[in-house]
C-alpha positions as CSV (number, residue, x, y, z in Angstrom):
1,X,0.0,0.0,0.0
2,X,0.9,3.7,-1.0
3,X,0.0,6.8,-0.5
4,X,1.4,9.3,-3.0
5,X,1.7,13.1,-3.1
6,X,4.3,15.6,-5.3
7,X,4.7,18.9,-4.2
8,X,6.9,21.5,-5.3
9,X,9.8,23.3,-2.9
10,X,13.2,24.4,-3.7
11,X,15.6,24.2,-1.7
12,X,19.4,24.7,-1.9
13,X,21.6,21.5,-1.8
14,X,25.4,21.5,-2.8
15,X,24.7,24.1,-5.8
16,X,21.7,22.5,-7.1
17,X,17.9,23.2,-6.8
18,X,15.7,20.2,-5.9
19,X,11.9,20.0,-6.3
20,X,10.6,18.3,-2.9
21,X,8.9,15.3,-3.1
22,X,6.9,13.5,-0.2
23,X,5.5,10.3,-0.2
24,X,4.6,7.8,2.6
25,X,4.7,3.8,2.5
26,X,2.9,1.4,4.7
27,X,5.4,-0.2,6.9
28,X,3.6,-2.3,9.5
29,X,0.0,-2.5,10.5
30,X,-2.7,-4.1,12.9
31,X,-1.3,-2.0,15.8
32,X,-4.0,-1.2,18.6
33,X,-3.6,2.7,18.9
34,X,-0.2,3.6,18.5
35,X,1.2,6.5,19.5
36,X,5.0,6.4,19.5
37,X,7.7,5.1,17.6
38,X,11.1,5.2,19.2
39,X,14.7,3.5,19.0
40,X,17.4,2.5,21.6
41,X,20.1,3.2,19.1
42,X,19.4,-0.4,17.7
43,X,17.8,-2.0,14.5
44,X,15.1,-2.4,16.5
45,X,11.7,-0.3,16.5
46,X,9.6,0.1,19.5
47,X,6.1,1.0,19.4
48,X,4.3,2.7,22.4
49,X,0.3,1.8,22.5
50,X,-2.0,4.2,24.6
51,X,-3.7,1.0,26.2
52,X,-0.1,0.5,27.6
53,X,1.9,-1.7,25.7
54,X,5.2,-1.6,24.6
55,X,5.7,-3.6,21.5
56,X,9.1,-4.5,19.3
57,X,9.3,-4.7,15.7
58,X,12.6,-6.5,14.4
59,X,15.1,-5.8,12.0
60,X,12.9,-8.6,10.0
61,X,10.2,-6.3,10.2
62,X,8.3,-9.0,12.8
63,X,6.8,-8.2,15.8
64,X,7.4,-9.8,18.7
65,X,4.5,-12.1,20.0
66,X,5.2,-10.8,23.9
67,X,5.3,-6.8,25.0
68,X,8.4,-5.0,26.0
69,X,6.5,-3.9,28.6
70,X,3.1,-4.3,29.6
71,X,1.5,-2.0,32.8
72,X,-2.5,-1.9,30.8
73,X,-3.5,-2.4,34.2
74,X,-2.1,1.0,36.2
75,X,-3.1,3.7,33.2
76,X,-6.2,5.5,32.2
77,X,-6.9,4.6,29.2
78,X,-8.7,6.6,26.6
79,X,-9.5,10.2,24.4
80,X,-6.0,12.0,25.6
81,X,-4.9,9.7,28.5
82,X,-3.0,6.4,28.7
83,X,0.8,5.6,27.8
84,X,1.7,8.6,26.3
85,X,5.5,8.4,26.2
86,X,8.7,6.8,25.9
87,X,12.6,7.2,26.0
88,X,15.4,5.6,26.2
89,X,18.4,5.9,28.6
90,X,21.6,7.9,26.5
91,X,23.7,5.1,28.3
92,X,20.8,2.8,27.8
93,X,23.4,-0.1,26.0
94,X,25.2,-0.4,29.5
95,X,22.4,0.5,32.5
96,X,19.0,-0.6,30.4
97,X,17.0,2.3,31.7
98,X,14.1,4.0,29.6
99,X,11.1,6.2,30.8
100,X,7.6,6.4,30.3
101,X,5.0,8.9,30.6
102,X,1.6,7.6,31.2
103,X,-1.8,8.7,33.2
104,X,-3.0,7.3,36.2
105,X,-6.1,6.0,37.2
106,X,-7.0,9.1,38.9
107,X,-6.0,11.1,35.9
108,X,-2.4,12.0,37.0
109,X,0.7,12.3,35.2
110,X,3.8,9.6,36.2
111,X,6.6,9.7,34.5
112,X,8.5,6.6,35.6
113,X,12.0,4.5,34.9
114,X,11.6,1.2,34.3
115,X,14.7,-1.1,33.6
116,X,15.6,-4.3,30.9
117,X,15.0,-7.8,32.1
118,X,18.8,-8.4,32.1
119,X,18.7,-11.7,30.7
120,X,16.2,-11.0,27.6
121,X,16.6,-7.8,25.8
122,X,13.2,-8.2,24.0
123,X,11.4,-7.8,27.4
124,X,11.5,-5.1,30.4
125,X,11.6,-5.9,33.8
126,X,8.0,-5.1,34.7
127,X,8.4,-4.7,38.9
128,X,11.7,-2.3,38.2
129,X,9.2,1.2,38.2
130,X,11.4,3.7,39.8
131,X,8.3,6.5,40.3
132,X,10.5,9.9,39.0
133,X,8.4,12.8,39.0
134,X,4.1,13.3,38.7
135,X,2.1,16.1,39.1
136,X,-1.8,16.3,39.0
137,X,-4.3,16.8,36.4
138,X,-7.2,19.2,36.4
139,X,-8.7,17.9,33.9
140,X,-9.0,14.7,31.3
141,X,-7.3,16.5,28.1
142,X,-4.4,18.7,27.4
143,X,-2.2,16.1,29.3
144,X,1.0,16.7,26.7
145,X,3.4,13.6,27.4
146,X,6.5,13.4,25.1
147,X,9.6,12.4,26.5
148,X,12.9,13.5,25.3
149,X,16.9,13.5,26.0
150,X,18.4,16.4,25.1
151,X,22.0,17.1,24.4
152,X,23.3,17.4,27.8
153,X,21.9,14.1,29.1
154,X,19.2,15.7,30.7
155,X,15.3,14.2,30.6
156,X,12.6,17.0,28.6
157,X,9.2,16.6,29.2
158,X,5.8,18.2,27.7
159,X,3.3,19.1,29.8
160,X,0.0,20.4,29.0
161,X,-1.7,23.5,30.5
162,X,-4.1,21.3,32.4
163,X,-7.1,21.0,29.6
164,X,-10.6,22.3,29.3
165,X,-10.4,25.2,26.8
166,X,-8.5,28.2,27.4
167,X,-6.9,27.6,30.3
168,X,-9.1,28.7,32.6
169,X,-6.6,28.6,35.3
170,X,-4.0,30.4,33.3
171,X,-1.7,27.6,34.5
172,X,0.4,28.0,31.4
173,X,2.1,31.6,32.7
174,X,1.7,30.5,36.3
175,X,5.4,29.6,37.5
176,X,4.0,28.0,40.1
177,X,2.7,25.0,38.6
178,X,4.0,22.2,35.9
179,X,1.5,22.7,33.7
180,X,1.7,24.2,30.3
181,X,5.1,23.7,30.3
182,X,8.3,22.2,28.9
183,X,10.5,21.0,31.9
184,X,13.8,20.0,32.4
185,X,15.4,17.1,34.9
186,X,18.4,15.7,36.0
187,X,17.7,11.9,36.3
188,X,21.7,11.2,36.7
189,X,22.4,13.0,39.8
190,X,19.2,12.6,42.3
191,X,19.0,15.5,45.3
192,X,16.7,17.1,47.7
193,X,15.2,13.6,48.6
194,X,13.5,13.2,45.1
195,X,14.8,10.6,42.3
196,X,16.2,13.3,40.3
197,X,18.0,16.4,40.2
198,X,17.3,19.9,39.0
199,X,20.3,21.3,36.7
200,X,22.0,24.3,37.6
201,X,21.3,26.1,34.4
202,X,17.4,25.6,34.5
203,X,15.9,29.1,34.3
204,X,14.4,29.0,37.7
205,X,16.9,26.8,39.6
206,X,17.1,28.2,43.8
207,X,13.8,30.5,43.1
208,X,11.8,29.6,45.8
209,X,8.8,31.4,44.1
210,X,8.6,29.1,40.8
211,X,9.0,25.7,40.0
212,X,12.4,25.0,39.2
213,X,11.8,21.9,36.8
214,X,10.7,24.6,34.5
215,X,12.5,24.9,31.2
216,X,10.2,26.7,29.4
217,X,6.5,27.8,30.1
218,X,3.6,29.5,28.3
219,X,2.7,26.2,26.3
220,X,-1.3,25.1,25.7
221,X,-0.2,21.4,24.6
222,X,2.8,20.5,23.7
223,X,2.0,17.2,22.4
224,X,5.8,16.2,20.2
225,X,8.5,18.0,20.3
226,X,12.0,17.0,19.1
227,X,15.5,18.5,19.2
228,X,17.2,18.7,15.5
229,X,21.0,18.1,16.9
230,X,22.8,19.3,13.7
231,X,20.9,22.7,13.4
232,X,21.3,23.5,16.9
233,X,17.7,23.5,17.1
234,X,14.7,22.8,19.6
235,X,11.1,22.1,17.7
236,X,8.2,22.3,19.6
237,X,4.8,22.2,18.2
238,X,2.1,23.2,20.1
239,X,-1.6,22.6,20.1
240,X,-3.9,25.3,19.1
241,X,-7.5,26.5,20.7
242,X,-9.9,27.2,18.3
243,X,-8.0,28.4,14.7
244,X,-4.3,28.5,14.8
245,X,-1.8,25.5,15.5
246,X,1.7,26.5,15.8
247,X,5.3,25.6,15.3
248,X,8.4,27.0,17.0
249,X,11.7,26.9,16.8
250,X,14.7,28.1,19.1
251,X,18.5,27.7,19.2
252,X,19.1,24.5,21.4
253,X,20.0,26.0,25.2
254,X,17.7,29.3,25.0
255,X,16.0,28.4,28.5
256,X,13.4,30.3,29.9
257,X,11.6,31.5,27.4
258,X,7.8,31.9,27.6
259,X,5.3,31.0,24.3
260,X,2.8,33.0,24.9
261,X,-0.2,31.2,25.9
262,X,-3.0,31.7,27.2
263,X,-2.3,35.3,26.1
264,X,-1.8,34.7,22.3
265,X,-3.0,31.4,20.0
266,X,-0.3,31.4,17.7
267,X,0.6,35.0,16.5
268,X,-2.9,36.2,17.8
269,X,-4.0,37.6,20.6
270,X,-6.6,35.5,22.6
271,X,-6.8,36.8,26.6
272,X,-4.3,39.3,27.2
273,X,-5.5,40.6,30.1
274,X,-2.3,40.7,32.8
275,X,0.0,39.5,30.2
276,X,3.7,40.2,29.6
277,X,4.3,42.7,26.9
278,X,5.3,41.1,23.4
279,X,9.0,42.3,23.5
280,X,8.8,39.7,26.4
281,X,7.0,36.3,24.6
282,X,8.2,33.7,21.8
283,X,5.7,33.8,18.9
284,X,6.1,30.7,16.6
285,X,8.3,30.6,13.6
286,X,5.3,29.2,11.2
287,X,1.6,28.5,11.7
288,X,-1.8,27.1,10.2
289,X,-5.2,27.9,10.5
290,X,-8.2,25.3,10.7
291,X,-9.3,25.7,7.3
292,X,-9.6,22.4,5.3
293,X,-10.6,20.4,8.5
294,X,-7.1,20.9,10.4
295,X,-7.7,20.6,13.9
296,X,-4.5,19.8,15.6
297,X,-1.1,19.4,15.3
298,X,1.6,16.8,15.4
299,X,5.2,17.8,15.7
300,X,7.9,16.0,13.9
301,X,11.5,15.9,13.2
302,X,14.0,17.8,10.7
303,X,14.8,15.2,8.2
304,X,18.5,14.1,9.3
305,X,18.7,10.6,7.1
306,X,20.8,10.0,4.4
307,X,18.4,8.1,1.9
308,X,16.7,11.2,0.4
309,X,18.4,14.6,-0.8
310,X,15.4,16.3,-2.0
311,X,13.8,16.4,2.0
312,X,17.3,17.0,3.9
313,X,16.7,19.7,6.6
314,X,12.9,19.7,6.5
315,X,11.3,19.5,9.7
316,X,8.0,17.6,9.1
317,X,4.6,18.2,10.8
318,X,1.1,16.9,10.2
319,X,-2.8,17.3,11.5
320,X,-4.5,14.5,13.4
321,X,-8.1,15.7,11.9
322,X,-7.7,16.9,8.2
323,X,-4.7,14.2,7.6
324,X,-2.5,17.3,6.8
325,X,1.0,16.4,6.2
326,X,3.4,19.2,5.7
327,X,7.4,20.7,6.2
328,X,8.4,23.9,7.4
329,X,12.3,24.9,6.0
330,X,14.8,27.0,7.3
331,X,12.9,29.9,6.6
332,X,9.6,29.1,8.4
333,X,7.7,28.8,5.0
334,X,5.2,25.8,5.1
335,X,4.7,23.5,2.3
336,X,1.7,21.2,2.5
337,X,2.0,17.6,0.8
338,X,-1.8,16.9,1.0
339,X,-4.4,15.6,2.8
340,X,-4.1,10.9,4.0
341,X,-7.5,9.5,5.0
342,X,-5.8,9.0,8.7
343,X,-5.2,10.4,12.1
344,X,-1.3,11.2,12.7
345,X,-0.3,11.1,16.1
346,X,3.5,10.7,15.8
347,X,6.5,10.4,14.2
348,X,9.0,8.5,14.9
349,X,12.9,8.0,13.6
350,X,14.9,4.7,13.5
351,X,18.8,4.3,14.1
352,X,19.6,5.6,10.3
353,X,17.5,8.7,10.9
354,X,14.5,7.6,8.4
355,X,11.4,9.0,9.5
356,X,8.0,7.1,10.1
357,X,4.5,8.4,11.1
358,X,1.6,7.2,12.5
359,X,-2.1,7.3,12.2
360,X,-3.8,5.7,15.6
361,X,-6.9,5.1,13.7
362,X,-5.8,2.6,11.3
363,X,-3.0,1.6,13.9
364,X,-0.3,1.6,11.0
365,X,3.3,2.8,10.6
366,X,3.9,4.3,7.5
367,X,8.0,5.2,6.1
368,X,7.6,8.8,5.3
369,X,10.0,8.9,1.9
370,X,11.5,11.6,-0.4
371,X,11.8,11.2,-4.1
372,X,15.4,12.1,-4.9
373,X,17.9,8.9,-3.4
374,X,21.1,9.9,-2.4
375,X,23.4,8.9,-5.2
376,X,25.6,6.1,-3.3
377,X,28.9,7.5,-4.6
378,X,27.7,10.4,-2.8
379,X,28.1,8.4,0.7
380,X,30.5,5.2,-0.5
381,X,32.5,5.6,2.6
382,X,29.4,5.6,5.0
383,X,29.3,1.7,5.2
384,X,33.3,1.7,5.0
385,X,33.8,3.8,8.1
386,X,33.7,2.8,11.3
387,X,33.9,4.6,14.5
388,X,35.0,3.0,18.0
389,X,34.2,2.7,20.7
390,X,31.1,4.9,21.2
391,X,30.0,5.9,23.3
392,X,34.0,6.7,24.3
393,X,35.6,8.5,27.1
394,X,39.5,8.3,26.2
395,X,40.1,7.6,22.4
396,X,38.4,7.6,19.6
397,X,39.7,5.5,16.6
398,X,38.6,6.0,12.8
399,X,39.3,3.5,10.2
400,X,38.3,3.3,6.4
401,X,38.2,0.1,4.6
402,X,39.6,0.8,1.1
403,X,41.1,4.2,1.4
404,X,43.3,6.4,3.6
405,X,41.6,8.8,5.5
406,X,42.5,12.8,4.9
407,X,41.1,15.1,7.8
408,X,38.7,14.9,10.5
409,X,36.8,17.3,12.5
410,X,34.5,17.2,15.6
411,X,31.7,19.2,16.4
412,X,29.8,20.6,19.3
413,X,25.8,20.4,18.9
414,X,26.2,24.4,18.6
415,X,27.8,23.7,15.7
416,X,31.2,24.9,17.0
417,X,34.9,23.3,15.6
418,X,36.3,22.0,18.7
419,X,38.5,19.4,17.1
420,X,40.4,19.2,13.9
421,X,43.1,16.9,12.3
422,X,44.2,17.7,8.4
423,X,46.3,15.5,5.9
424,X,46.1,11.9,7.9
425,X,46.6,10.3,5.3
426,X,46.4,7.2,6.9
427,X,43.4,4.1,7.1
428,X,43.4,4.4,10.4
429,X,43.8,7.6,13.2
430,X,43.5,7.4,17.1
431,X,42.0,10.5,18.6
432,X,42.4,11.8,21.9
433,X,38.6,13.3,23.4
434,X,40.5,14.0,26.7
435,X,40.1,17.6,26.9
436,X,36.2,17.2,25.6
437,X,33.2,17.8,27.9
438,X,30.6,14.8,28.1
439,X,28.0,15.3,25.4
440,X,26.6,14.6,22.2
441,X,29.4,15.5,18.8
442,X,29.4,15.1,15.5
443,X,32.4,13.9,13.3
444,X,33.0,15.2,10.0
445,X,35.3,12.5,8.4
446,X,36.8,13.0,4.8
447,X,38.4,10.6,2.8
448,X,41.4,11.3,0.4
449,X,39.0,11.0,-2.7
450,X,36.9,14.0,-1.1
451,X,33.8,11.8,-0.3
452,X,32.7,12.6,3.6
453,X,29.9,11.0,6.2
454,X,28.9,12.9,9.7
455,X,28.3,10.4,12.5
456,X,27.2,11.4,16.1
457,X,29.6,10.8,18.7
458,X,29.0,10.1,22.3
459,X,31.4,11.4,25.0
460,X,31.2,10.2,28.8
């Protein structure tokens, strides 16, 4: 099965001008309302389930017959509640920790750590719940749940502003309270007699009058959000009220910064009354109205594989009611790809950076695909390179297959040159990371020929 839509949009890629072209391709169905797709940095695809499984699609493309992980009977299950969220450990290859984000019974948000059954990595360990953090619900909607490690090693979350319509407690401004917010935790380093830390550098860390998990704040429902590692760049789209859904985008490490909520939808102004002035807010870098049945929207990714040219450096969005899918560029402009017969609800990335998205009503994963492939002499030495250990602490060591290697440069997520080596000339090259800071990199690696390939890098 196939869904197919062309669509035009140019955009700049080694001297040439490429028409984009978006497509999707059913990948695996007869899941029961999915609502996340996630990796742990294996060929492996797991596949979050509101009712509160946790199921694992192979390399093979089979599922497993037995959940990951299986707590159907501690969730509410239904319309915006359930299991809501997963993520997996950085270090998850050596401890076997991920988190979830799910609703209680009595309509509550828990965000737990669970751990891998050590002897079966198909299955979790379903009595290892380390309770993290959890805050109440005022209401059954607007309950955001996306779970996310960001560059530093420190856990995201998306919370809503509490549901109903409007915010009729203005929660979303209210420092006071978790809700309507984007918050930040230190699950690495526990303190203060909780199961995690606060990090130094949140906005409000020792301000007794706020709530110091607080990243960022002034958010109706932040439903998916995702950091774009190689633009420097945090995505976060948020939920509209009644006409506009929005998109925004900030430099990775621009903490405290409020979106504007309940005091604008979007660009526009909905209750102002006691609000910051505008010179103070963060209005969204694009937006869409409800016209042509959109109702709400689902955040994606930039486009960071290496399969497709033509869609390199989109960031990807869609509606869950008119079936919208679309990409916003560097620029903010949107380009819509038209209108599936299904409700998205997520996407989702593998190892190799493909994307995949989800509709919950037909409980299928669909490949989201460009139309130009990557020529392969383009990227001959990705499959020729290897990079070890990683992640590393000491040394790093490159090595080509069939040619000598020329220079090699490492990167900060900011985008900064922090390590360079020219004229190796060599099939081989130890580097020291000594004097680097634990973190996410990237590697720049060219060969003599002039052929390159960017790999993340892992420093402890």
């Amino acid at each position: 099965m196939k869904k197919f839509l062309p669509s035009l949009l140019f955009l700049f890629l080694s001297g040439f001008v490429l028409a984009q072209n978006v497509s999707i391709e059913l990948f695996k169905s007869g899941f029961s309302d999915p609502l996340s797709l996630q990796n742990a940095n294996d060929d492996r695809l797991f596949i979050v389930e509101q009712g509160g499984k946790i199921k694992i699609i192979q390399a093979d493309g089979t599922v497993n017959a037995t959940p990951f992980l299986n707590i159907s009977g501690q969730i509410a299950n239904g319309n915006e509640q359930g299991l809501l969220g997963l993520a997996f450990h950085p270090d998850y290859a050596n401890n076997g920790y991920f988190f979830v984000n799910y609703v209680k019974p009595n309509g509550d948000t828990q965000i737990s750590r669970f751990s891998v059954d050590p002897t079966n990595p198909d299955l979790a360990n379903p009595n290892s719940e380390l309770p993290i953090i959890g805050y109440s619900q005022p209401f059954a909607n607007h309950n955001g749940g996306n779970l996310v490690f960001g560059p530093e090693g420190y856990l995201y979350i998306s919370s809503g502003d509490g549901g109903s319509g409007g915010d009729p407690g203005n929660r979303a401004q209210n420092i006071n309270t978790l809700l309507g917010k984007l918050l930040r935790i230190d699950i690495n380093n526990p303190s203060g007699g909780n199961n995690y830390g606060i990090p130094t550098d949140n906005p409000f860390f020792g301000n007794v009058n706020a709530k110091q998990e607080i990243y960022a704040y002034g958010l109706r429902n932040p439903w998916r959000f995702s950091f774009d590692f190689i633009g420097n760049k945090l995505w976060i789209a948020d939920v509209g009220q009644g006409n506009l859904e929005e998109i925004n985008r900030v430099d990775i490490g621009n903490a405290g910064l409020n979106y504007g909520w309940r005091c604008y939808e979007g660009s526009q102004p909905f209750n102002t009354e006691n609000c910051p002035p505008q010179s103070e807010l963060t209005f969204p870098i694009a937006e869409y109205t409800h016209a042509n049945g959109n109702c709400s929207i689902t955040g994606g990714f930039v486009y960071r594989g290496s399969k497709y040219s033509d869609i390199a450096g989109f960031y990807f969005f869609a509606d869950y009611c008119s079936g919208l899918i679309g990409t916003v560029d560097s620029a903010g402009n949107i380009m819509e790809h038209g209108n599936f017969s299904a409700r998205w609800v997520s996407f989702g990335e593998d190892i190799n950076k493909e994307l995949y998205i989800i509709d919950i009503n037909g409980g299928d994963i669909y490949k989201v695909k460009g139309g130009q492939i990557v020529r392969i002499e383009d990227f001959s030495i990705e499959n020729s390179l290897r990079m070890h250990p990683n992640p590393a602490s000491g040394n790093v060591v490159f090595s080509l297959k069939d040619e000598n290697l020329q220079n090699i440069q490492i990167f900060d997520i900011r985008g900064s040159l922090v390590f360079s080596e020219e004229n190796i000339s060599s099939n081989e090259k130890t580097i020291s990371i000594e004097i680097l800071n634990s973190g996410i990199y990237f590697t720049k690696v060219t060969s003599e020929k002039g052929q390159t390939a960017v790999k993340k890098l892992i420093v402890q």
